[in-house]
C-alpha positions as a Markdown table, in Angstrom:
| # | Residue | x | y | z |
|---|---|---|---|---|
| 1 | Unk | 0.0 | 0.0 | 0.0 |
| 2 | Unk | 1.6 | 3.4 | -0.9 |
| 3 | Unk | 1.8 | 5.9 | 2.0 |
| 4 | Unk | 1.3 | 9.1 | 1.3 |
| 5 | Unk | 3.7 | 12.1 | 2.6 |
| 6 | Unk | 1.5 | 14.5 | 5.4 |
| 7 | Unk | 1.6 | 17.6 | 3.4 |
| 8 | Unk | -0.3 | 15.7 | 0.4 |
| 9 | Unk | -2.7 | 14.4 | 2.6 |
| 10 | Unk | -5.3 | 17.2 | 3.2 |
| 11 | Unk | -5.3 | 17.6 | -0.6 |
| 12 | Unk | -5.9 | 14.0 | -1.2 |
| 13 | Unk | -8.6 | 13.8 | 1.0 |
| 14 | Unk | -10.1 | 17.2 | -0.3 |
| 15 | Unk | -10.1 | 15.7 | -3.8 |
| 16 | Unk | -12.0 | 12.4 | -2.4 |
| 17 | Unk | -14.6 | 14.2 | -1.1 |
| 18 | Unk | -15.4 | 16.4 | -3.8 |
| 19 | Unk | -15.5 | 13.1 | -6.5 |
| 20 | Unk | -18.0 | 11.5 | -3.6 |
| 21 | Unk | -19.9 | 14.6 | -4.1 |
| 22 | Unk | -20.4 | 14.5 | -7.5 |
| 23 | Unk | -21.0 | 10.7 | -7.5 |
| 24 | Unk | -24.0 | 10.7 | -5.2 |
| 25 | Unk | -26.2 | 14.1 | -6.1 |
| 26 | Unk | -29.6 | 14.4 | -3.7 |
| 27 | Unk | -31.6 | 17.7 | -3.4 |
| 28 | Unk | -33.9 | 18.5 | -0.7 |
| 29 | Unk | -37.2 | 20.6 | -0.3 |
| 30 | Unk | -39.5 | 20.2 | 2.5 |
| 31 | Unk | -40.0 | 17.2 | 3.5 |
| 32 | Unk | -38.6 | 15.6 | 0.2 |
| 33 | Unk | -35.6 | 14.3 | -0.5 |
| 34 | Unk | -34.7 | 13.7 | -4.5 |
| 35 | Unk | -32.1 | 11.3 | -5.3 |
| 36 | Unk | -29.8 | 10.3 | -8.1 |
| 37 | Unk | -31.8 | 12.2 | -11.0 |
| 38 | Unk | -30.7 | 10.5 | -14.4 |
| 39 | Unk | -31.6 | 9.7 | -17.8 |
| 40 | Unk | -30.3 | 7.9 | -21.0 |
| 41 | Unk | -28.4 | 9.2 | -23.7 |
| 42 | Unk | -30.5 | 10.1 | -26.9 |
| 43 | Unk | -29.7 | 9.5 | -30.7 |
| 44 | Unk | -28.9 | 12.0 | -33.1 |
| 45 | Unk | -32.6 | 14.0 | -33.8 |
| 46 | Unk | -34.3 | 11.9 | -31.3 |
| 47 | Unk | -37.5 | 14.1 | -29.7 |
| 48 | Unk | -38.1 | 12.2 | -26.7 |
| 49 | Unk | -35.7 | 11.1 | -23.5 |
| 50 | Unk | -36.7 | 9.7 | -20.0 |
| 51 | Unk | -36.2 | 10.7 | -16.4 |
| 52 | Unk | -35.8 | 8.6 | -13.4 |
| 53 | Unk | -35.1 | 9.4 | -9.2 |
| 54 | Unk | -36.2 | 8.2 | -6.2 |
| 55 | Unk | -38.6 | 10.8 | -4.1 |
| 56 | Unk | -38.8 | 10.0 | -0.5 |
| 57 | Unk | -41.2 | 11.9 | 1.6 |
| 58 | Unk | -39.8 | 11.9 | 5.6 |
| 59 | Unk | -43.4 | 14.1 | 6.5 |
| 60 | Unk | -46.6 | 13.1 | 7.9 |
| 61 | Unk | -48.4 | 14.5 | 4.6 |
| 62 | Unk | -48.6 | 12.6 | 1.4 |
| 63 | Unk | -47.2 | 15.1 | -1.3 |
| 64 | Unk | -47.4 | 15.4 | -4.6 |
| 65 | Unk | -45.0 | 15.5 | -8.0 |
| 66 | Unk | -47.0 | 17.7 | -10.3 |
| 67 | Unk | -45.2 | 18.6 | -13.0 |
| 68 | Unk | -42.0 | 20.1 | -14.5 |
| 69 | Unk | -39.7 | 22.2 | -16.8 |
| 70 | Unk | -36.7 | 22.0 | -18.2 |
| 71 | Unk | -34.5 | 24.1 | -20.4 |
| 72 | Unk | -33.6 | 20.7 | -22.6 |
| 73 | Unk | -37.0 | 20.1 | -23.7 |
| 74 | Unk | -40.2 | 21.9 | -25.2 |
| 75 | Unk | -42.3 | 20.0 | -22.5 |
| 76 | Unk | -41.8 | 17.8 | -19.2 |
| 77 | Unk | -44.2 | 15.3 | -18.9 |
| 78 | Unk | -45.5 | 12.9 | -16.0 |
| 79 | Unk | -46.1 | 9.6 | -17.3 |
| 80 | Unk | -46.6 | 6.0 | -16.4 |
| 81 | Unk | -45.8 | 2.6 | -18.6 |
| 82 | Unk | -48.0 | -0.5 | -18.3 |
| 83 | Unk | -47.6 | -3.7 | -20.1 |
| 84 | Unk | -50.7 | -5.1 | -22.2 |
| 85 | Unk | -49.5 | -8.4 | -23.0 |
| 86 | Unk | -46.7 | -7.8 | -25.4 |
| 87 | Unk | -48.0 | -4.1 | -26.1 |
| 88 | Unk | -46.2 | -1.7 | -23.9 |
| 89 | Unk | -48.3 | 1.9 | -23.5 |
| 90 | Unk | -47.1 | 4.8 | -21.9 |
| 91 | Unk | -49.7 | 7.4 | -20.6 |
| 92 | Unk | -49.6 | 10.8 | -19.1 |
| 93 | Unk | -50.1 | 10.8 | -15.7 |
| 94 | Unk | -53.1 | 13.7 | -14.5 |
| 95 | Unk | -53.6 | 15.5 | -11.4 |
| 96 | Unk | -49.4 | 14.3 | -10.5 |
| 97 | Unk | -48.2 | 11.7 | -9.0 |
| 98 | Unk | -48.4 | 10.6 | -5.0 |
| 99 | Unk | -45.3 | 10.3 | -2.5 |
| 100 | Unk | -46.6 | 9.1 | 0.2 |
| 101 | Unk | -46.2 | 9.9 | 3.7 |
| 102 | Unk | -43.2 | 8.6 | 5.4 |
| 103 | Unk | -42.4 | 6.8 | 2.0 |
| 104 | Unk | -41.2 | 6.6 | -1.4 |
| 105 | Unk | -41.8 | 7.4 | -4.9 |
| 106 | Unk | -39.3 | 5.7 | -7.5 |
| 107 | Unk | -39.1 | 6.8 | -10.8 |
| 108 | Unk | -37.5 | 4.0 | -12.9 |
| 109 | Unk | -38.0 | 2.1 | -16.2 |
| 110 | Unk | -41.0 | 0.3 | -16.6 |
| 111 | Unk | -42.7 | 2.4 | -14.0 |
| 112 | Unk | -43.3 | 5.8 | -13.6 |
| 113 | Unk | -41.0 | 8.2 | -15.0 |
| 114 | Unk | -40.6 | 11.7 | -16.3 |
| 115 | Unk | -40.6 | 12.6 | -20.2 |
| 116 | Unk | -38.9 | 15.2 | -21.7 |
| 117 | Unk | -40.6 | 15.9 | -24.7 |
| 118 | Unk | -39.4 | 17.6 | -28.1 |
| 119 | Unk | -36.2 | 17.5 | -27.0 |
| 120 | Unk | -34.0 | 20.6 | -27.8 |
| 121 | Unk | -30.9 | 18.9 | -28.0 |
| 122 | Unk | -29.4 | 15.6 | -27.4 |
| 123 | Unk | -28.8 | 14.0 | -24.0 |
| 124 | Unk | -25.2 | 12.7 | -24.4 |
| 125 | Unk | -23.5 | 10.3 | -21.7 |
| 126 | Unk | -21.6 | 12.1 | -19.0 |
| 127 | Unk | -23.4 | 15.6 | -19.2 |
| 128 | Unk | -26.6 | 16.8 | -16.6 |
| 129 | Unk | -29.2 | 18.8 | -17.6 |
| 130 | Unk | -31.7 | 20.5 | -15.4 |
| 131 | Unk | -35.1 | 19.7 | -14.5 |
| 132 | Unk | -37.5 | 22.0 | -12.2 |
| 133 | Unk | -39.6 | 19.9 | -10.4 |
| 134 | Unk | -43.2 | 21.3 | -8.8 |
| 135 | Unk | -44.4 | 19.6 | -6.4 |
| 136 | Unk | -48.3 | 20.5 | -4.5 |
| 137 | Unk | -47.0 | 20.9 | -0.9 |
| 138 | Unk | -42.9 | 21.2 | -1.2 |
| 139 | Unk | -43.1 | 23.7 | -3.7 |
| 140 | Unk | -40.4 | 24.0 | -6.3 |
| 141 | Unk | -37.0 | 22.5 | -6.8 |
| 142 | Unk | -34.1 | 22.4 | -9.9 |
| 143 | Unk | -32.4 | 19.1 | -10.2 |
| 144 | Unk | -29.5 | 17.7 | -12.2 |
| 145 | Unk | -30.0 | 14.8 | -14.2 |
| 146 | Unk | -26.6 | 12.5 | -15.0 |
| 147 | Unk | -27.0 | 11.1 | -18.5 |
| 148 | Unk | -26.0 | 7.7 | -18.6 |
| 149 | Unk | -25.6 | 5.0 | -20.7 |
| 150 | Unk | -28.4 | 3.8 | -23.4 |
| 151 | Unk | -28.3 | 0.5 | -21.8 |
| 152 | Unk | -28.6 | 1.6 | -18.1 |
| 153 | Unk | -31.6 | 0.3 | -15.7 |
| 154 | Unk | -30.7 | 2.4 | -12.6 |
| 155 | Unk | -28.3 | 5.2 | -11.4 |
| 156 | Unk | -25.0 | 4.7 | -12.0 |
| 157 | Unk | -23.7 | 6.3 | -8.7 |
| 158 | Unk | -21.7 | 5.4 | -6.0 |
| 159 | Unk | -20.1 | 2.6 | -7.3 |
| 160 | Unk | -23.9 | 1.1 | -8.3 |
| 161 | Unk | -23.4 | 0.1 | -11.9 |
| 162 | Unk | -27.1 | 0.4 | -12.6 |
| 163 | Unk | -27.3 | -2.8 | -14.8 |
């Protein structure tokens, strides 16, 4: 194991916590707490992209995600996916989506989700993008989303490979 000198210690250390920072990203309003915001990279001209987290909700009051903005895209869109035998459909979601009360709401593939629709640009691996969520109690809140690979199930954060 290589020992590092004292004096290149503090820096070491200062530089390990700023990459641990930037792995794990989690934002806060209210009672919420928003973690590890990300979405897939896009093809070329593609007009659509997705958007996953995990909301959990540490009140005594169910709140609600009601919508959202975003600079990347011409319209952010709550929506849900169901399976009808081998025919997947995707609806909007109206009146927002729950988190309840001293629990969760994930976000993931298959599930619920956000969609960015009309896309102004496209989501490339390794940049974030911002997303305003609104929700009905907690009010407003921007969040980053990490764009990760095509192929990914889950965030790819803190050492999680997501697939």
């Amino acid at each position: 194991m290589m020992r590092l000198p004292p004096k290149a210690l503090v820096p070491a250390l200062a530089l390990s916590a700023m990459a641990s920072a930037a792995l794990a990203h989690g934002y806060r309003t209210g009672n919420l707490t928003i973690q590890h915001p990300w979405s897939r990279e896009t093809a070329p001209g593609q007009a659509v992209g997705g958007g996953f987290m995990t909301i959990t909700n540490k009140g005594a009051s169910e709140d609600r995600l009601v919508s959202g903005t975003s600079p990347v895209a011409a319209e952010v869109q709550l929506h849900t996916m169901t399976m009808d035998g081998v025919v997947m459909r995707m609806r909007q979601v109206e009146g927002g989506i729950a988190v309840p009360a001293r629990g969760a709401l994930e976000l993931k593939p298959g599930s619920y989700h956000i969609m960015l629709m009309g896309l102004k640009r496209q989501l490339r691996q390794g940049d974030r993008f911002p997303v305003t969520l609104r929700f009905q109690r907690a009010g407003n809140v921007t969040v980053q989303f990490a764009v990760q690979p095509v192929t990914s199930t889950g965030p790819m954060e803190s050492g999680h490979a997501g697939h």
